[in-house]
Every structure is written in C-alpha cells, then in structure tokens.
N, C-alpha and C positions, 0 to 999 in steps of 0.2 A: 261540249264540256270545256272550262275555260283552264287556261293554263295552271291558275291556282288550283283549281280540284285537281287536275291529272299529276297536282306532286304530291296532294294530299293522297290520293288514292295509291300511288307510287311508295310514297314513305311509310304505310299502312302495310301495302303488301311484304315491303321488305321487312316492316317491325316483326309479322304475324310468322317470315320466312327467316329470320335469326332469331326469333325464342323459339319456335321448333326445331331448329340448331343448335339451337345454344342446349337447351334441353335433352335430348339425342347425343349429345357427345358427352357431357354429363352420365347421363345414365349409361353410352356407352363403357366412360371410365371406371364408375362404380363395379360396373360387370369385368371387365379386364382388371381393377384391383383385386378383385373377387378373388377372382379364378388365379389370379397371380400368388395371393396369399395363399390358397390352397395347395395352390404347385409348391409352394415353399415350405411346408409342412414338415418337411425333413430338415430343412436350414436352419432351425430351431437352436439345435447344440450350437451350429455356425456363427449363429448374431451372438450368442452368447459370449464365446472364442475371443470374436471382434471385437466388443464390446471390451470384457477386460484389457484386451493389449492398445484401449484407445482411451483408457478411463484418464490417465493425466497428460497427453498429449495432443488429444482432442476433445475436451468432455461433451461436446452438442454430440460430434460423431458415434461417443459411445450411447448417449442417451437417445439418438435416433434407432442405436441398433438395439437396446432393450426392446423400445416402441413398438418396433419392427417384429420383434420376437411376440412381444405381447397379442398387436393383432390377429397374426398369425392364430396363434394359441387360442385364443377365442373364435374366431371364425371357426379352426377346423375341430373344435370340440374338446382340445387336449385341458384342461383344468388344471393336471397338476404343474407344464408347462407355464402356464398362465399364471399360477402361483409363486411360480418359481423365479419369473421374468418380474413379478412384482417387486421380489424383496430383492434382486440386483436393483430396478429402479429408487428404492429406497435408498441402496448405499449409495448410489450416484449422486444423488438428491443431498443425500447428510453431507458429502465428500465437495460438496457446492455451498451447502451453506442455507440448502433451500429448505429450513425444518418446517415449515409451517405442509408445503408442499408434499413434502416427507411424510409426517402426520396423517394426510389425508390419503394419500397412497398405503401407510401401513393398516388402516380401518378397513380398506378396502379388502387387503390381501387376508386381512386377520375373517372377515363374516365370509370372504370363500374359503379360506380353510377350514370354518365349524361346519358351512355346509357336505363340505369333501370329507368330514371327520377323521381327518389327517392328525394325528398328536404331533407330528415331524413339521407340519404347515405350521400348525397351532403354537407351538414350541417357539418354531424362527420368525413367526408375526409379534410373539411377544418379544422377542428378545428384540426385532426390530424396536417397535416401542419404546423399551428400555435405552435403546443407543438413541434415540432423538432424545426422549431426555435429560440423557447425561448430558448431551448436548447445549442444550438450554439449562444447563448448571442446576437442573432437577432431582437432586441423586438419590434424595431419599422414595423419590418417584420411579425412577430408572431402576431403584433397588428391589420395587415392589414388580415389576415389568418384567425385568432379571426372573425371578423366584416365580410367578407363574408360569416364565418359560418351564425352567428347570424342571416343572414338574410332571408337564407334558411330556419333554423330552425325553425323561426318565422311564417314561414306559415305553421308547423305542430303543433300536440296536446303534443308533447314532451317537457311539460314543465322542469323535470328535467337533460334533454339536454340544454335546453336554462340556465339554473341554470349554470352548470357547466361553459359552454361558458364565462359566466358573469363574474363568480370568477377568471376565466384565464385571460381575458381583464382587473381585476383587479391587477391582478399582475404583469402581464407586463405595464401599463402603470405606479403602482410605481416603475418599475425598469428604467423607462427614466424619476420619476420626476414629474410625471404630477399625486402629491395626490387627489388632489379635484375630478377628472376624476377615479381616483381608487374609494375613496369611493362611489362616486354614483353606481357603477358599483354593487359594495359588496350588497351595499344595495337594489337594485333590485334583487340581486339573495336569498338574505335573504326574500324580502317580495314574492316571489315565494314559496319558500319554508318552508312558515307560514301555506301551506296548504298541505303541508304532515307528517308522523313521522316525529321525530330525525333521522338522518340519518349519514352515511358519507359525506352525500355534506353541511350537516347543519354543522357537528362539523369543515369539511373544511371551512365554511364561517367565522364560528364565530375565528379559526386560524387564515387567512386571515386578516380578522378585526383586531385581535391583531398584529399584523404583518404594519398592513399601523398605528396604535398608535403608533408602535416603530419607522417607518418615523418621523410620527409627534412629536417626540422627548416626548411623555405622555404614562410614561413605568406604570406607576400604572395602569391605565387606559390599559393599553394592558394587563396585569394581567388579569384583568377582564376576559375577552374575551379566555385567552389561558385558564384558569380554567375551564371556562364554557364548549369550546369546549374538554377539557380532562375527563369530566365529563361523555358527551356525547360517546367518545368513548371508554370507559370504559363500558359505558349499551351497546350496540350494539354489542362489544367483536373487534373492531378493533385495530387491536394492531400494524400494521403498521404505521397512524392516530397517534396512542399513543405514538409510538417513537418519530414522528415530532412534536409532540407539545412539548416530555420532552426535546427537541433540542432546540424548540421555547424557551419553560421557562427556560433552561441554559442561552442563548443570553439574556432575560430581566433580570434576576438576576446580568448576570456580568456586563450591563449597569447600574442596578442601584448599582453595586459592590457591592452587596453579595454574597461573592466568593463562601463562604462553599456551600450553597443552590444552586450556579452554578454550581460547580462542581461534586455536588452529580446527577442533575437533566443529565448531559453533560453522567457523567458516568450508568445512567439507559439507556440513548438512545446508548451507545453503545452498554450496555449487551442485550439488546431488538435490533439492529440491529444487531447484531451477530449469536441473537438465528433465528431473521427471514433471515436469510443468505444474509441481504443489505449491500453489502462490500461498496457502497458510501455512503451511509450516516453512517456507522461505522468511514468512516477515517473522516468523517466531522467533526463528535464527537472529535474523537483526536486531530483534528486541533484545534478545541477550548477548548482544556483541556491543550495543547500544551503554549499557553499564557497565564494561568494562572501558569504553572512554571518558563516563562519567568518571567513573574509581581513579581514571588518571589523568582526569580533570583536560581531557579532549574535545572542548565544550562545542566546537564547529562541527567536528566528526561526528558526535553526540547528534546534535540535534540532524543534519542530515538524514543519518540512517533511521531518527524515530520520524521525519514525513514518509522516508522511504518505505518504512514499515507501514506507517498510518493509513499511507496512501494504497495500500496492498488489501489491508484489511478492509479500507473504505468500498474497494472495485469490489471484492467479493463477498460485501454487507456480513462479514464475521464480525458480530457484538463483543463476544468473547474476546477479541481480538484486541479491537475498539480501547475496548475496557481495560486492557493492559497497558498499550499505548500513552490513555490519558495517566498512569499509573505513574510510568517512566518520566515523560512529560513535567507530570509532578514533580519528580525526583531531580529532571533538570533545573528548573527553575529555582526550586531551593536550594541547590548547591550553587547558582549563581545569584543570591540574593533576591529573587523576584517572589518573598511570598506570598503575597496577594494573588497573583498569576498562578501560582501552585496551585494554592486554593481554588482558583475556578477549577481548575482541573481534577481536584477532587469530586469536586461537585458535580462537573460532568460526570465522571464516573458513578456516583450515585443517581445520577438520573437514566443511565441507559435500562437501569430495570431489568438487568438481567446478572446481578452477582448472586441473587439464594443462599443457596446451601456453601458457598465456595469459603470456609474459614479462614484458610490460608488468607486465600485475598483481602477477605473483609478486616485482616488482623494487620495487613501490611496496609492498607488503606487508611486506618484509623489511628494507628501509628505515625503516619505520614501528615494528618489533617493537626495531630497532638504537637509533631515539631513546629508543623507552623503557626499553628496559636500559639505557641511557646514563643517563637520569635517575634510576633505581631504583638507581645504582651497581653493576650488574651488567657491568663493563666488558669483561669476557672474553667474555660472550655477546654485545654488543652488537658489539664486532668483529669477532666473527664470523657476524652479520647482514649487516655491512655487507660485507664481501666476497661475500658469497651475493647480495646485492642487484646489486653488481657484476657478477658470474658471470650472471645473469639480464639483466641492462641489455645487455651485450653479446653472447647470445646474441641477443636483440631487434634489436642493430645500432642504437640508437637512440642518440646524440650526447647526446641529451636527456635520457635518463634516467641516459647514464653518468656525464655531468657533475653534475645535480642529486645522485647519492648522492657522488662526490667530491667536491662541496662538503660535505656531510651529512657525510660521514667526515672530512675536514679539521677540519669545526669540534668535532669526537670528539676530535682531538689539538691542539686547540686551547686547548677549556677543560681539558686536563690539563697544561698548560705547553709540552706536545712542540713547540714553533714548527718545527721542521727539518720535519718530519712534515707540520704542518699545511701548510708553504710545497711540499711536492713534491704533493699532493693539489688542495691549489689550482692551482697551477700547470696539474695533468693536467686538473682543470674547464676550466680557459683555453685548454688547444692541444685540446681538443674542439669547444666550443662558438665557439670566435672564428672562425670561415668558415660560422655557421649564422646562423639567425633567430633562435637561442635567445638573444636580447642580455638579458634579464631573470637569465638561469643564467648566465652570462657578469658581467654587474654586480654579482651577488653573490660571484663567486671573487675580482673584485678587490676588491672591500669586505675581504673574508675575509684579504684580503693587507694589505689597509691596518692593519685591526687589529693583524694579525699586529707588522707594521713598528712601529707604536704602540707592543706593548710591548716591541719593542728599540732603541726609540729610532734606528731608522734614518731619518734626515732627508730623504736626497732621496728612496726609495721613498715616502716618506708623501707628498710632494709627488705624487710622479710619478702612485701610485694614484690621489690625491684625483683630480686631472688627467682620469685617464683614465674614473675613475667620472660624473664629473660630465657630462662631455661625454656619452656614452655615455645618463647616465637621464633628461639634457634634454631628449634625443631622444624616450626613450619615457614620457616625463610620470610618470617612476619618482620621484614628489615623497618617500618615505619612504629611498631609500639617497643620493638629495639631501641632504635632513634631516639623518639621520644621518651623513653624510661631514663637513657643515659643522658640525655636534657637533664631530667629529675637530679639524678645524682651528681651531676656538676653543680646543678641551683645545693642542693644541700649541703654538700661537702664545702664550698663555695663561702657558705654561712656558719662553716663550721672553722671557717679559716681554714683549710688544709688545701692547700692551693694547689700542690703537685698533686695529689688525687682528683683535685677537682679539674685539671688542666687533662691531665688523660682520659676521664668520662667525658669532655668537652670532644676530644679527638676523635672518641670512638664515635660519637655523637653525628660529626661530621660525614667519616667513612659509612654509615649504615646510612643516614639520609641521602647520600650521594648513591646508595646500590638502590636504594626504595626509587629515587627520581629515577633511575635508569632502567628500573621493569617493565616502563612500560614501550620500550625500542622494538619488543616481539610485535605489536597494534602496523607494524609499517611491514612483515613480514611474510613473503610468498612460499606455502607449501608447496614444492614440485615434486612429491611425491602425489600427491592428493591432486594436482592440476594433472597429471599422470593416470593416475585411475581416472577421474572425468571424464578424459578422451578415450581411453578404452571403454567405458558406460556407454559413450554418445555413438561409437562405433555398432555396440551390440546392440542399442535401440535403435539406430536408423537400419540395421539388417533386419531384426524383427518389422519395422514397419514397413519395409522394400515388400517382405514375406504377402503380411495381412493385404500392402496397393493389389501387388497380382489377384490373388484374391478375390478384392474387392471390383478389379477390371473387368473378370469373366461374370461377376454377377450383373453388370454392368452391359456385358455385350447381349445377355440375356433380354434383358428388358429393353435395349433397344429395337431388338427382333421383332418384341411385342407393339413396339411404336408405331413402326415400321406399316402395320400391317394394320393399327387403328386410324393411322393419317389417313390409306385409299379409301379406310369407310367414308371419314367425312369429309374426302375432297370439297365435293359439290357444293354442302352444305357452308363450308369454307367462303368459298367464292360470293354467295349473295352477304354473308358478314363483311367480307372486303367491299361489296358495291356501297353497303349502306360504310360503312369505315371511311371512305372514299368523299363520299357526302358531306358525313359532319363534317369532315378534316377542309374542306374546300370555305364551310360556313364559317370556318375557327381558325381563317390562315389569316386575316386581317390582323386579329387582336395578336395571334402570336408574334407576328411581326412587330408591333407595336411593342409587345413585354422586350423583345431582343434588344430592340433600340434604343427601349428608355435603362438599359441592363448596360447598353454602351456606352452611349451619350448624354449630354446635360438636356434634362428637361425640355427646355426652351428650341433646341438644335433637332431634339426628334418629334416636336409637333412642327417645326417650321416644313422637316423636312419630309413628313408626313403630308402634308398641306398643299407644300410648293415643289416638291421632289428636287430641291436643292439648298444649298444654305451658301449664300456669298460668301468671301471673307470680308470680313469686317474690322475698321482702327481702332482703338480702343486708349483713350487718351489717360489715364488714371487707370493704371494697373498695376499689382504687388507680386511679383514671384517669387516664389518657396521652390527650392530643392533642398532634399532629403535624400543624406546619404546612409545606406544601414550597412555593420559589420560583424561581424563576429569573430571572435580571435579564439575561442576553443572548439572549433569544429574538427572531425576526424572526419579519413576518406572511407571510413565503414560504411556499406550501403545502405545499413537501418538506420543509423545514425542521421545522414543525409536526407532519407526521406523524411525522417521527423522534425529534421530542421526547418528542412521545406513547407513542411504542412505550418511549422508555429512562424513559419517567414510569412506567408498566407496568412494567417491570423492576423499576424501584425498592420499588414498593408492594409486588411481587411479594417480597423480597429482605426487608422489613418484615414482612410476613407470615411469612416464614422462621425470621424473628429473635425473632417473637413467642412462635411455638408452641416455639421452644427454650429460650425462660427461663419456661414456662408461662404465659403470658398469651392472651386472646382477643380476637382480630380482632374490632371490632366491625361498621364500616364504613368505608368510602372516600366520601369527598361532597368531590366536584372535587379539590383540592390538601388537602384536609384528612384524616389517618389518625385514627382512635381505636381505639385497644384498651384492655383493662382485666385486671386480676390479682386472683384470685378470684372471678371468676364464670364458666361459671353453675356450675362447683365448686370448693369453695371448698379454700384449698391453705395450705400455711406460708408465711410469708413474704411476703406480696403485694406489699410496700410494695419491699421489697428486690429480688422479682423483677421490677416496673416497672420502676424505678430503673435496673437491670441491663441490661435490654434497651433503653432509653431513652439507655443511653451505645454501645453495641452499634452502636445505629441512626446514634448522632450518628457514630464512629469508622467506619461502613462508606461512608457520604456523603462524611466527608475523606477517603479513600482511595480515593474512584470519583474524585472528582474531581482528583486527583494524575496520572489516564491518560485524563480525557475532555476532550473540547474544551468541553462544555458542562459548567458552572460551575453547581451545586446547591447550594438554602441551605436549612435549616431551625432551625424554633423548638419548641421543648415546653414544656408545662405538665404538672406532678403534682400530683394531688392526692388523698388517703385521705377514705373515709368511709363511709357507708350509702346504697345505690340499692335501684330496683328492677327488675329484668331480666324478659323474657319475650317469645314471638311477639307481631306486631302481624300482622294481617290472616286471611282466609280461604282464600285461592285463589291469592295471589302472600306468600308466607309470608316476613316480617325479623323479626331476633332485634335485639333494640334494649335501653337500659339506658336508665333516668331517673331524676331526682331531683337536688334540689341539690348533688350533691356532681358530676354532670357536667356544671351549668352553675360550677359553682367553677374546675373542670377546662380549662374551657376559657377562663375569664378570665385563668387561670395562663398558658394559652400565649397570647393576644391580650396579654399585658405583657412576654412574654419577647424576647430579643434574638434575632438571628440565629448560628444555633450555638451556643445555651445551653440551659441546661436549668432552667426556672424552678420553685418547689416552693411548695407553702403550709405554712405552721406548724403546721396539723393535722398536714401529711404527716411532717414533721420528727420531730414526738412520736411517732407510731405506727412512726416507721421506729426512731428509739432505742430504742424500746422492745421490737421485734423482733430489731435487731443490736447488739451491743456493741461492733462492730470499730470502729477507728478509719480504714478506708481512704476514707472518702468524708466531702469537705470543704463545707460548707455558709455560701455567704457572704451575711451580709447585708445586702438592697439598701433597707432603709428602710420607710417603710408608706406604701403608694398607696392613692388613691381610686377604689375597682371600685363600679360600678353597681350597686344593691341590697346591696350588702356593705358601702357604708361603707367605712371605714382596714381595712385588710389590709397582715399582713407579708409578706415575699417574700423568698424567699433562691435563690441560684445552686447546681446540685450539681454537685461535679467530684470527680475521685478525686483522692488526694493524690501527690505525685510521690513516688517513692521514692528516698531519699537512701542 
C-alpha cells in the first residue's frame, strides 16, 4: 500500500472515529441536560425570583432565566408552570421592544391555557394580548383583548388580576377619548383594591387617576393623585413605579409651566431610569427636557439631547419612540427657521406606520405640518391641516388640544388680515379652555384677541383684554404674555399721546421681559437632593444584586460537578478529535501564516518574504512622507470614558488606513497618537507627492465630518515632506517594515510646526509636487522660515485646495 492510501485510510478512520465522538458526546449532553432539568424541577419559583431582580439590569440574563424556567416546566410535566414562565417571557419581550416576538409567545401561552381550561391562564393570555397592542398604538384592539380578559377573570378568586385588567382598559380607552369610560374603569379597580395593602397596583391606580385629570384638562387636581401614588411607592421600595410618577409630575408641572420643578422632576426620572437600566423611558425623559430648551430657545442643548434620545430609541427599535423624536425634531427646526427640514420630519413620521389610534399625536402632528405650510405660503394645505388637527383633537375629546390648534388656526387668519376669522377662532379657544386648567391656552386666545383689537383700533376691547390677560398670567408667573401685553399698552397709549402712561407700560415692559429671559437659569441647575437619593438607590440595587451573584455561584458549582464527571466519559473520544484537529491545522499553517503577514505588512514585502524568507533594505529616490498627528482636548480620566475613546481612536486609525491604500500610499506605523504613511514605497508609483497630498486632505475632510455627528471633538496636524529614504524589515522573529533617513525626520518636523487642522509642507515638497502637477487646484501659503533643530531656517508653507468660484 502506497503512502497516498495509508493517509487516505488513516483520514477515513479518524473521520469514521470523530462522528462516533462527536455523536456520543452530543447525545451524551442531551441525557445530562435531561436529567439536569429534571433535578431542577424545584428551581422553578428560583429562575422566576432571578429573573425579576435581573429584568433591567440584565435583560438577556433575565430572559435566559424565564427560558430556563420554561424548559424545565415542560420536560418535567408542570403545565401550569409552563404557563406561567410564558407570560413573564411576554413582559420581558414587551419591556424590549420585541412585540412581534411577543405576539407569538402570547398565542402560544393563550392555546395552552384552553387546553389546561385555566380561566386564570385564559384571562392573563388575553390581557397579555391586549398589552402588545397597546403597544403598537392598537387601542381599540387592546380594548377588545382587555374585555375578553376580564371575563375569564371574572369567574376566578383573582381579584388583584381583575384590578390590573381594569387599570389597562383604563388606559386605553383614554388614549381613543372615551374619559367618562376610563374613569369608571379606575375607579372599580380602586374600590377592589380598598381591600388589600398599598401596593403597586394601588400606587399604579392612583398614577393612572392623575393621568385621566391631566385629560381632563384639572392639573392641580392630578397633583393630588401623582403625590399620593409616589408616596406609596416610596413605602413599598418600588422605584421603577417612582420613576414614572417623577415622569408623570414633570408632564403636570410643565402644563401648568413650572419649568424649574419640571425640569428637576424630568431630570430625577432620568437618573432613576438610567440607574434601573430603562433605556425607554430614560430617552422619554430627554424628550421632554428637550422642549424645555427649545421654549428657551437652547438650540445646541436642544438638538443634542434629541440624538441623544433618538439614538436610545434607535438601539432599542422603539417605533413609538422614533415617532416622537421626529415630532420634536420638527418642532426644532421650525423654531429655527428650517421648514422644509421640518417638513421632512413630519413625513418621517407619517411613514413609520405605526401612529393608529394615537389622537393626541396625530393632532399635534397636523398642527405642526399646518405651521409650516403656513410659513412656506402653502396656505390651502396648511388649512387644511389644521382642520384635520381639529378633527383629531376632538376625537381625543381633549379641551386642550382643541383649543391650542384654534388658537394656531386663528393666528393662520390672523397674519392674513382675516381679523372676523381670526376673532371667531379665538373666541372658540376661549369658551373651550375657560372652565379648565388650561389658563396658559386660554392667555394666549386673549392675547390673540388683543392683537386682533390692536389692529382695529378698538379701544375698550384692548383695554378689557389687556385686563383680562394680565390678571390671568400674574397668576401663572406667565412673565412673557405679561411683557408682551404691556408692549401693547405702551404702543397704544403712545398713539394716544399720553406719554407718561405710555413711558411706565414701556418700564414694566422691560422689567417682565428681563424676569421671562431669566427663567430659564434653573436648565444649568444640579438637584443634590435627587443626586442623593441616586446613590442611596445604586447602593440598594448593588446589595440585592451581591444577594441574587451568591445565588447564582452555588447553582453554578452544581453544574460544574456535573461537568466534571461528563469530561472522564469522553476523554478518549477527545483525543482522536485532537489527532485528526492536529492534521488539519498542520495543512492550514501555511495559508495562516500568509493572512498574518499580509495583516502586517505591504503586499509586495510579504510575497518577497514568503518567496525569499528575507527582504533587503532598499533606497528609494522619490519619496513623500506624511505624519499625522491626532488629539483630543475633551477627554476625562473615567475608565469608560477612556475605553470608548480608544475604541473610536481605533476607528479612526482604522478609517486612515482606508484612506491610504486608496490614493496609493503605505501605512507605515501607528506609535500612540501618531500615524505615518509614505507615497512610493516600497513600490514606487507616479505621482507620490500628489498622491500624499491627496489623501492628506481626504484624512483632514473625514476628521471635520466625524466630528459634525460625534460628541467627542478630534484634532489633527500633518506634515509633508518629498525626498530620498531607505525602507526595509527590521528584526528576525517579530518582523516591522520601517523607512529612515532624513527626509522622515524633515517629516516629522513638518508636523511638530503645523497647526491644528492644517496641513504643513516643505519647499522640497512644493518643487517636486510642481514639478509632477501643473494644475492649479491646490493653494500653497506661505508662513515664513522657522528655526527646526539641526536644519537651521526652513520654509514652510500651508496646503489647501482652492475654493471654486
């Protein structure tokens, strides 16, 4: 037998001697998961435990330990377990953002519960249901989800099942509108739950409750209710509950525009969902922290915090989110004149395809599309937004929102002269909002009336408005329609000749404008009370989680036991997988070798040295070197900080490298913040000087454009310079390909004199670059002669291209 068959028959046996291994250990695992799951039959409640105390601090960890619970439950016969692990996997599912996944999880848990003829399964598979579609802004779907729960329910002892249901059917029915229908609903889940503790479903009701006041346009009166219910979760220790109420109490503060108090309350529910790792309702928070630097015209800090938000909702594919974002977005851009921009962003948000049933939105949406046809002079679309905004506000039943777009459409026929128009629109804002809380929507229809009267010279309405505004925003420290009114009455009196009255509404004028610019001083402002609570939160979650590690360590030494004891089965088996492993790896060391090289080295350098197992050094008469020097001026010495810089320093180099090999230049090295490449070596090309040059502006133009969308701020400096080196391997065993001679220490003087984002050159470079190109696009300015170390006077000149006229 010749050599070739005895490897074939060799390679054969071992094929035939690793899938009976391979095989074997497989099916041994299968038998040891088995019987593992089975042992764990009791650890059911346990994964359960885990699982909630991991749901926003780990969520893979928690949804490994449902998993975990599920199999179990299935293998060892338990059903109603199995069902019960389903609908935790659901909320983990909803609580990610994963509805579609969700969906198919609750179908599943819903036909084993008819099987189990469970009303209790039956009940919380529907009400599951129900929450994915609220979700997907479904609600008249969710409502119908809701109400076949409830009726399952109904024929079991689970009264605080049937509670929750309640609260749900309250919610969704005020998100289509229909208040009357929400309260009752609240209110039956409340008088269930007069006969247990305080609990979480009690402080969720009594949220809830505040939540349909703020509907109903009676924000004191929702105070009420959000106090109460943060009271309550405060005793209990629920601090997820605590986040959404300081959400809650942001939203009624800035309705009744107390900004400070919103802002502080906006910014506690961030730092509490940050510490509880809820990246959606964290970006929520910035969403509405986001409008209050619009409102005072913060327009850097604005758009900041809506990527930051945007970029939150994009990681976690929340539509819903999405959809807000491009909302706000809008809202920026028209406040800084861009409405065309606006307008895309409307239109985004018409296209994600998931706003439904949401009135509120679609009312502020259409509203928003109506000002800017109004401003773009597309007046016929723009009126007919605002009726569509209308048509929406009043399905919603909201006071609030109908009045906010009748004032919006008023001042539409406002600034087109229409006064008759504008005065029956305002008016309809007025007999809306004047028996609500809405006194801010309310001060501005009669503002909107005063104007009106202004320019028809009607004397006692401009009184009577002034009158009635002033009283009215004294009230709510509305120092800007203040301001403004008493503008009014200086312009009037002014025209009426009465100079000294009209010179003290001019004064007061001043003083109220100057308190309005000064409101917005609390936006720079640290709560240390609230940074205080934090640290005591972040203390009691890292003990609970100290708690659940132990825990999780002894289940841990368990299964290594089990390891332990399946490795001696398959030693042997082992060993002919490493002969035949042994084999390939010897057939496949060549080519590996070869990927390392060409990962290291230039092309040309690792087939030489492939070839010839050495590379000479070599002279190299017509060569350009580039150094690049990179900084950063806002780095801190936080270690996360650090790491992330490093990674997008990485990027960067990486990105330079890119930029090299596409105008023909070679990487030489990286040493800490410093790049060097060169143009004609180690083969030599047309052009060096021009394709340096090239990639040298490449590099500088891809820096100012990273830094356009990054928070972190990148600088760089270059030096060129032409001339004669010599290139070649340095070492035996750890192999660099390096260049020397004086023209890369010239090189590198060039960029130790250059500025930040220029690109500095030597007069060598200059001559050999004219002398390669003729064009005239690249500008050469010169900065004089310095004195460089061993060089004596040297010229220097700036390279830029020239702008095109």
């Amino acid at each position: 037998m010749n050599s070739n068959n005895l490897k074939r028959v060799v390679i054969t046996v071992l094929f035939v001697i690793v899938t009976i291994a391979s095989f074997s250990i497989k099916t041994l695992e299968k038998m040891q998961e088995k019987l593992s799951l089975i042992s764990d039959r009791d650890q059911i409640p346990r994964y359960f435990a885990l699982s909630d105390s991991t749901i926003y601090s780990n969520w893979d960890q928690s949804l490994n330990y449902i998993n975990k619970a599920i199999n179990v439950a299935k293998i060892s016969g338990q059903k109603n377990n199995e069902v019960r692990a389903l609908h935790k996997k659901i909320e983990l599912l909803i609580i990610d953002n994963k509805l579609v996944a969700a969906e198919e999880i609750a179908l599943k848990a819903l036909k084993l519960s008819l099987k189990l003829d469970d009303n209790l399964f039956i009940g919380l598979s529907y009400y599951e249901k129900g929450e994915i579609f609220y979700q997907l802004n479904k609600f008249s779907e969710s409502i119908d989800a809701f109400e076949n729960s409830l009726t399952f329910l109904r024929e079991t002892d689970s009264q605080q099942d049937i509670a929750k249901v309640l609260i749900a059917l309250s919610i969704s029915n005020n998100k289509i509108g229909k208040l009357e229908e929400a309260f009752n609903f609240i209110y039956d889940a409340l008088q269930i739950l007069t006969n247990f503790e305080e609990n979480s479903l009690t402080s969720k009701s009594f949220l809830i409750m505040s939540c349909l006041f703020v509907s109903a346009n009676k924000y004191e009166r929702s105070l009420i209710f959000s106090k109460r219910a943060l009271d309550i979760s405060i005793q209990i220790k629920d601090y997820e509950l605590k986040e959404l109420i300081y959400y809650n109490l942001g939203i009624q503060y800035s309705l009744l525009k107390k900004s400070e108090k919103a802002f502080q309350y906006f910014s506690s529910s961030i730092k509490f969902a940050n510490q509880l790792h809820n990246k959606r309702n964290e970006a929520n928070s910035i969403l509405q922290i986001c409008r209050f630097y619009l409102e005072y015209n913060q327009f850097d800090k604005c758009i900041q915090n809506l990527q930051n938000a945007l970029s939150i909702y994009t990681l976690i594919n929340d539509k819903i989110g999405i959809l807000k974002s491009y909302l706000v977005l809008s809202e920026y851009y028209f406040a800084i004149g861009k409405y065309n921009i606006s307008m895309e962003y409307c239109q985004l948000a018409f296209d994600t395809n998931v706003i439904n049933e949401d009135y509120q939105f679609l009312s502020s949406l259409h509203n928003m599309i109506a000002k800017n046809n109004q401003c773009l002079g597309l007046l016929d679309k723009s009126e007919e937004h605002y009726q569509m905004a209308i048509s929406y506000a009043n399905k919603k039943k909201s006071s609030k929102m109908q009045g906010l777009t009748y004032n919006n459409y008023a001042n539409f026929y406002f600034k087109q002269n229409k006064y008759i128009k504008a005065i029956e629109f305002y008016q309809k804002a007025v007999d809306l909002t004047i028996n609500t809380d809405s006194k801010f929507i309310l001060i501005d229809a009669y503002y909107g009336l005063l104007q009106v009267y202004q320019q028809l010279r009607d004397c006692n309405n401009i009184l009577s408005y002034a009158d009635k505004i002033l009283e009215l925003a004294e009230l709510n420290d509305d120092f800007l329609n203040i301001s403004n009114t008493y503008l009014i009455l200086y312009e009037f009196y002014d025209d009426e000749k009465n100079i000294d009255v009209a010179y003290s509404y001019y004064q007061k004028y001043l003083t109220f404008k100057e308190k309005h610019e000064s409101k917005f001083h609390f936006l720079k402002l640290s709560n240390t009370m609230i940074e205080h609570q934090i640290v005591q939160l972040k203390n009691e979650l890292q003990q609970i989680d100290s708690s659940k590690q132990n825990e999780s360590n002894q289940l841990e030494k368990k299964k290594k036991t089990l390891k332990i004891v399946s490795l001696s089965s398959i030693f042997i088996l082992s060993i002919a997988y490493i002969i035949s492993y042994l084999y390939y790896k010897k057939r496949n060391a060549h080519a590996k070798v070869q990927n390392i090289l060409h990962s290291l080295l230039p092309d040309e350098i690792t087939l030489e040295l492939l070839n010839n197992g050495k590379n000479p050094p070599e002279n190299f008469k017509n060569a350009c070197v580039c150094f690049i020097q990179v900084s950063n001026t806002n780095i801190n010495d936080s270690n996360s900080v650090i790491i992330e810089y490093l990674s997008e320093l990485n990027q960067i180099f990486e990105k330079f490298r890119e930029i090299s090999i596409e105008y023909g230049c070679t990487h030489i090295k990286t040493t800490g913040l410093r790049y060097l490449m060169v143009s004609g070596v180690p083969k030599e090309n047309e052009n060096p000087n021009e394709r340096a040059l090239e990639a040298s502006l490449a590099i500088r133009d891809y820096v100012i454009k990273k830094n356009k969308n990054s928070k972190t701020k990148w600088e760089i400096k270059i030096g060129l310079h032409s001339g004669s080196l010599i290139a070649g391997l340095i070492g035996e065993k750890k192999f660099i390909y390096d260049i020397f001679g004086d023209s890369v220490n010239t090189a590198s003087r060039m960029e130790n004199f250059s500025e930040m984002m220029k690109i500095n050159v030597s007069e060598d470079f200059i001559e050999t670059y004219k002398h390669e190109n003729s064009s005239d696009c690249i500008k050469f300015t010169n900065r004089g002669l310095f004195e460089v170390k061993g060089k004596n006077l040297m010229r220097m000149y700036y390279a830029e291209r020239r702008e095109v006229t």
